[in-house]
Backbone as a printed PyTorch tensor [residue, N CA C, xyz], in Angstrom:
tensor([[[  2.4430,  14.3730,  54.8340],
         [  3.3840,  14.7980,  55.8560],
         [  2.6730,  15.6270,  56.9280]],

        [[  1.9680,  16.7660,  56.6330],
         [  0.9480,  17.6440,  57.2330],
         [  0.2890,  16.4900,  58.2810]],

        [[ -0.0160,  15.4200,  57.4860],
         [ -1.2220,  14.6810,  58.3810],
         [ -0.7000,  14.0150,  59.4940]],

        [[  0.8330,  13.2690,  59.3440],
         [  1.1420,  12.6510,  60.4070],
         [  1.9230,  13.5730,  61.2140]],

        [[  2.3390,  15.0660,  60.8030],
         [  2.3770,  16.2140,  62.0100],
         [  1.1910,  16.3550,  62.9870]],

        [[ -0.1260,  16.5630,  62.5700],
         [ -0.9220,  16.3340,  63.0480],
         [ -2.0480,  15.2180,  64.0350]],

        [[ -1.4700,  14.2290,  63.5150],
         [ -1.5140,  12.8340,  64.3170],
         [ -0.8570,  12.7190,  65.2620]],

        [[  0.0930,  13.0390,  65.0190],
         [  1.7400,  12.6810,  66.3430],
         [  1.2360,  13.8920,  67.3310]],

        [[  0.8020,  15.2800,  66.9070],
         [  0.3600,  16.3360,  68.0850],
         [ -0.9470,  15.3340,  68.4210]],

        [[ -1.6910,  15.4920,  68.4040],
         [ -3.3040,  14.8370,  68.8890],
         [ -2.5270,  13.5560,  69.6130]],

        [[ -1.7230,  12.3460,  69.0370],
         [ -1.4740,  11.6230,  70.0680],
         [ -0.4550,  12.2170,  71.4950]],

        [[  0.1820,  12.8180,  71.1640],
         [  0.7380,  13.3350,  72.1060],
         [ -0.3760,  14.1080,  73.2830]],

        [[ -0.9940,  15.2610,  73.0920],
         [ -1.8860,  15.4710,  74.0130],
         [ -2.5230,  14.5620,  74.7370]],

        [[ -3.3450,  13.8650,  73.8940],
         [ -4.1450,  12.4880,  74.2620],
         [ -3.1420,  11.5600,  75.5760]],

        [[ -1.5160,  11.7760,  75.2610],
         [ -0.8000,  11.0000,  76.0290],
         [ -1.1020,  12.3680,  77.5980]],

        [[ -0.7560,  13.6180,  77.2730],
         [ -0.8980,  14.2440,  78.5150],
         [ -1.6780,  14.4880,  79.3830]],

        [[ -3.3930,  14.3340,  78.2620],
         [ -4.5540,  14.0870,  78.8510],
         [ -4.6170,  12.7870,  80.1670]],

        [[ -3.7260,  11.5750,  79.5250],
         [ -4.0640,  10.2790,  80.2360],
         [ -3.3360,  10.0120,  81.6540]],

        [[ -2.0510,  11.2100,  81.2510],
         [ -1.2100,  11.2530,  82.3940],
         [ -1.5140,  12.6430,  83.6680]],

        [[ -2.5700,  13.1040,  83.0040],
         [ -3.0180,  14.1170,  84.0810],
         [ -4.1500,  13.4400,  84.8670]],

        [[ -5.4210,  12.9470,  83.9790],
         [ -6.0040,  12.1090,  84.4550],
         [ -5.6280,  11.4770,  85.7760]],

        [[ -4.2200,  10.6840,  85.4160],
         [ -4.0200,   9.5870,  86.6160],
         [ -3.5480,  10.2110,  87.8850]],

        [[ -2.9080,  11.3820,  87.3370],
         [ -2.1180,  12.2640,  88.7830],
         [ -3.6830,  12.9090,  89.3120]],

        [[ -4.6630,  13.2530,  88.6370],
         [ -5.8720,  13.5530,  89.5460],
         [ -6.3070,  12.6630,  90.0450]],

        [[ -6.5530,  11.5540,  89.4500],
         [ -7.1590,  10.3630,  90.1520],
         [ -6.5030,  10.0680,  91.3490]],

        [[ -4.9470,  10.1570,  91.3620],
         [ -3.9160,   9.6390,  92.3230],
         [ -4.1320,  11.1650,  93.6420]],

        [[ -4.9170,  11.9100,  92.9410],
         [ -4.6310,  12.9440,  94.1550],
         [ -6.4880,  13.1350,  95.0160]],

        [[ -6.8730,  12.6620,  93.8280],
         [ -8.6510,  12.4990,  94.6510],
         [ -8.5300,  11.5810,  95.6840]],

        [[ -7.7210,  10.2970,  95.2160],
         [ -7.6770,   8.9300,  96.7090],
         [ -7.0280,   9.4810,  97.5690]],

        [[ -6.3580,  10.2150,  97.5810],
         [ -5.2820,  10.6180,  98.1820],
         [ -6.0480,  12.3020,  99.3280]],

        [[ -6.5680,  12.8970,  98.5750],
         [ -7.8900,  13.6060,  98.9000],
         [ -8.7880,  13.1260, 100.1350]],

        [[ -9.9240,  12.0210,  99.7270],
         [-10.5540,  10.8510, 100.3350],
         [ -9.8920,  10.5940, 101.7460]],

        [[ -8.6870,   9.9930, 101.4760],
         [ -7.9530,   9.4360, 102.3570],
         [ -7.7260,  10.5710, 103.5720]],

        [[ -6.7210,  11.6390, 103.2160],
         [ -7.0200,  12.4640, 104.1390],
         [ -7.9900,  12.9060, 104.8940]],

        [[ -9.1730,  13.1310, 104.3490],
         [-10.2910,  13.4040, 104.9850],
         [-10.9790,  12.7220, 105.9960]],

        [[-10.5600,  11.2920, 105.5770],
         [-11.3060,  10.4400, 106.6370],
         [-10.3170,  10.4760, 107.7840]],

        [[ -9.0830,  10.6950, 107.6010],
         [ -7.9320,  10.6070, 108.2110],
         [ -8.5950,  11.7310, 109.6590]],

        [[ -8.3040,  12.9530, 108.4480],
         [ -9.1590,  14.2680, 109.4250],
         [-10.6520,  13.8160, 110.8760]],

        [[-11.6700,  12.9190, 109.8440],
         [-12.9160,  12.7330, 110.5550],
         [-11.9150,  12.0980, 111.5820]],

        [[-10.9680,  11.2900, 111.9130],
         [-10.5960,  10.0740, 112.8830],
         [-10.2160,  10.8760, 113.5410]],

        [[ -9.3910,  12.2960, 113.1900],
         [ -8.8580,  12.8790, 114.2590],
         [ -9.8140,  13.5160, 115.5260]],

        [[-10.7630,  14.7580, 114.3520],
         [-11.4010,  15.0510, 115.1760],
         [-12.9090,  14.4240, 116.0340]],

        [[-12.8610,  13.1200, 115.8960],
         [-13.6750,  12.4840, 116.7000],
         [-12.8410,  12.2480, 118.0150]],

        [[-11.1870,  11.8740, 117.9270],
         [-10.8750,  11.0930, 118.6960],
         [-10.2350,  12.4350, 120.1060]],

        [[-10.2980,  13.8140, 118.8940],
         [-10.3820,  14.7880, 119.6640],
         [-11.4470,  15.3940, 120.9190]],

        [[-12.2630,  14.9030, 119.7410],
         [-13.9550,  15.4000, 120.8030],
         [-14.2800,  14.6180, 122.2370]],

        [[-13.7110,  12.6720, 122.0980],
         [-13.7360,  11.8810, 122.7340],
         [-12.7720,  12.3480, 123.5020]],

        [[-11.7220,  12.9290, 123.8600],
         [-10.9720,  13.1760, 124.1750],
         [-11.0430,  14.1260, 125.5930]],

        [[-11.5860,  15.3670, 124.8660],
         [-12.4250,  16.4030, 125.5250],
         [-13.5690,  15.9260, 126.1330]],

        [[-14.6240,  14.7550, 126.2430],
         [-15.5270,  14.0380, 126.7790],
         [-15.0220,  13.5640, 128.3760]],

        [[-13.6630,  12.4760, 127.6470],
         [-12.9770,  12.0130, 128.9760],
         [-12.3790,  13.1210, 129.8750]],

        [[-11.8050,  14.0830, 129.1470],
         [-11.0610,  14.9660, 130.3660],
         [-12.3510,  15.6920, 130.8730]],

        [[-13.2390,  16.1140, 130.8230],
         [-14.1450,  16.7260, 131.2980],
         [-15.1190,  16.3980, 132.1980]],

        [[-15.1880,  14.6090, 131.9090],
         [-15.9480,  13.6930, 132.1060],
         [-17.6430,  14.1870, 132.1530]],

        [[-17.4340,  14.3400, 130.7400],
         [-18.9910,  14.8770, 129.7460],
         [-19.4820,  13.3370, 129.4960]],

        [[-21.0890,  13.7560, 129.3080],
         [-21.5290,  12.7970, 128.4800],
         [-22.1560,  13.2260, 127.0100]],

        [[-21.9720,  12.6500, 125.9220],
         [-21.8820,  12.8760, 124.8640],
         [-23.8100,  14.3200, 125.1330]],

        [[-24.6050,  13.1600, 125.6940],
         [-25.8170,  14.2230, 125.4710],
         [-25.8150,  15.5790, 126.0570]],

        [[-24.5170,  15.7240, 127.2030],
         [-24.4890,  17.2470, 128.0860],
         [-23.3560,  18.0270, 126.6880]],

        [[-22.6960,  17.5750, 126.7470],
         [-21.8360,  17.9880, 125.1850],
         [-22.8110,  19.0050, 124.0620]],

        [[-23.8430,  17.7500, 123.6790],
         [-24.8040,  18.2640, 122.7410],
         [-25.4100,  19.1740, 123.4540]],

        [[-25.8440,  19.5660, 124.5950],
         [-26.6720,  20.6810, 125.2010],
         [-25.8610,  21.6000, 125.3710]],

        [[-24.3000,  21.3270, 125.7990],
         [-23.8060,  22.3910, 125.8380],
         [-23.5070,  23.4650, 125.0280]],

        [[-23.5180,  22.3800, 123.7570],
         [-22.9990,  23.0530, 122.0690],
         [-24.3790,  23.8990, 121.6760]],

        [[-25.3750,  23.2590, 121.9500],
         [-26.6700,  23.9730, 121.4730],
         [-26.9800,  25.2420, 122.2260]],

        [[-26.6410,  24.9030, 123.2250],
         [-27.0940,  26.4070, 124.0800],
         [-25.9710,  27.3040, 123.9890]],

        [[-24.8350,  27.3330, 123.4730],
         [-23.5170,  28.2820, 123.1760],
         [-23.9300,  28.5340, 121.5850]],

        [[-24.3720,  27.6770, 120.3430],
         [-25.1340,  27.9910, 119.8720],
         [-26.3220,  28.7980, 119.5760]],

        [[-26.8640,  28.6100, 120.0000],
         [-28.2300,  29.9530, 120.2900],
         [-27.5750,  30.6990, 120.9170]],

        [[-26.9050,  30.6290, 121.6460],
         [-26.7730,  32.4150, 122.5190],
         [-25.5940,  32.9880, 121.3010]],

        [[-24.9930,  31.9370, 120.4640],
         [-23.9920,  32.7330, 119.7310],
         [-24.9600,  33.4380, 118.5970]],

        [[-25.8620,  33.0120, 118.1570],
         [-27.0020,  33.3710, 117.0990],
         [-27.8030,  34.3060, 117.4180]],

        [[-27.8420,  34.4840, 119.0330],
         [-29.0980,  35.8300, 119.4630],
         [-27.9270,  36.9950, 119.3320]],

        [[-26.9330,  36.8410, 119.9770],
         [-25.7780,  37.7110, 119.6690],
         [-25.2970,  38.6740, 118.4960]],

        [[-25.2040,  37.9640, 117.6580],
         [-25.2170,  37.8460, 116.0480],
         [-26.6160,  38.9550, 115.1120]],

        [[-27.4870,  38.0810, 115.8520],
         [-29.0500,  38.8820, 115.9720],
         [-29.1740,  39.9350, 116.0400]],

        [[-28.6420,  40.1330, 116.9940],
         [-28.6010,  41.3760, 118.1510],
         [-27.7960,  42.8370, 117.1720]],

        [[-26.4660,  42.3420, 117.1260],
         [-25.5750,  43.0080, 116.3350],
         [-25.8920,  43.6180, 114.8960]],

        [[-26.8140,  43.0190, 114.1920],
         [-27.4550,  43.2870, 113.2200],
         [-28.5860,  44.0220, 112.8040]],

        [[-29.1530,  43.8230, 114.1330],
         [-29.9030,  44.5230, 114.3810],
         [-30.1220,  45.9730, 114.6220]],

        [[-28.5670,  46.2020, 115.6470],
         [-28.5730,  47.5440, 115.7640],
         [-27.4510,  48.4110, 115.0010]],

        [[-27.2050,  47.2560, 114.2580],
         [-26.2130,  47.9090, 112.8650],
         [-27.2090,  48.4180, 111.8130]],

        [[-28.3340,  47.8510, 111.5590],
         [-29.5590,  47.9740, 110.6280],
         [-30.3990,  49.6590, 111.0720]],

        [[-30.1160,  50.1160, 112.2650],
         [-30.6050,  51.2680, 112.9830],
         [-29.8400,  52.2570, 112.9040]]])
């Protein structure tokens, strides 16, 4: 009697194990999906900001790089005389 108390719990888990499983699985595609969803947006955002500006993708990249570095010497900077 003990044993098939014990059988019937172990299958039972085993059943909640299989049904959690699938709701993760169902929420990783689902995960995935969004994300690429996300990449579509913000490309079609960036393209977006290209046309209204009428940028070209390589002045874009120079622009980002050089707001970049000056945001990093900044940063630099601040640390520097926090360190003093």
């Amino acid at each position: 009697m003990a044993k098939k108390t014990v059988e019937e719990r172990i299958s039972k888990k085993k059943t909640e194990i299989e049904q959690l499983q699938k709701r993760i699985d169902a929420d990783n595609q689902k995960l995935k999906k969004l994300k690429g969803e996300l990449e579509v947006l913000e490309t079609s955002q960036v393209m977006t900001i290209l046309e209204d500006f009428k940028m070209s993708p390589d002045e874009l990249r120079s622009l980002l790089r050089t707001q970049s570095y000056s945001a990093l010497k900044n940063a630099n900077t601040q640390v520097q005389s926090s360190q003093q």
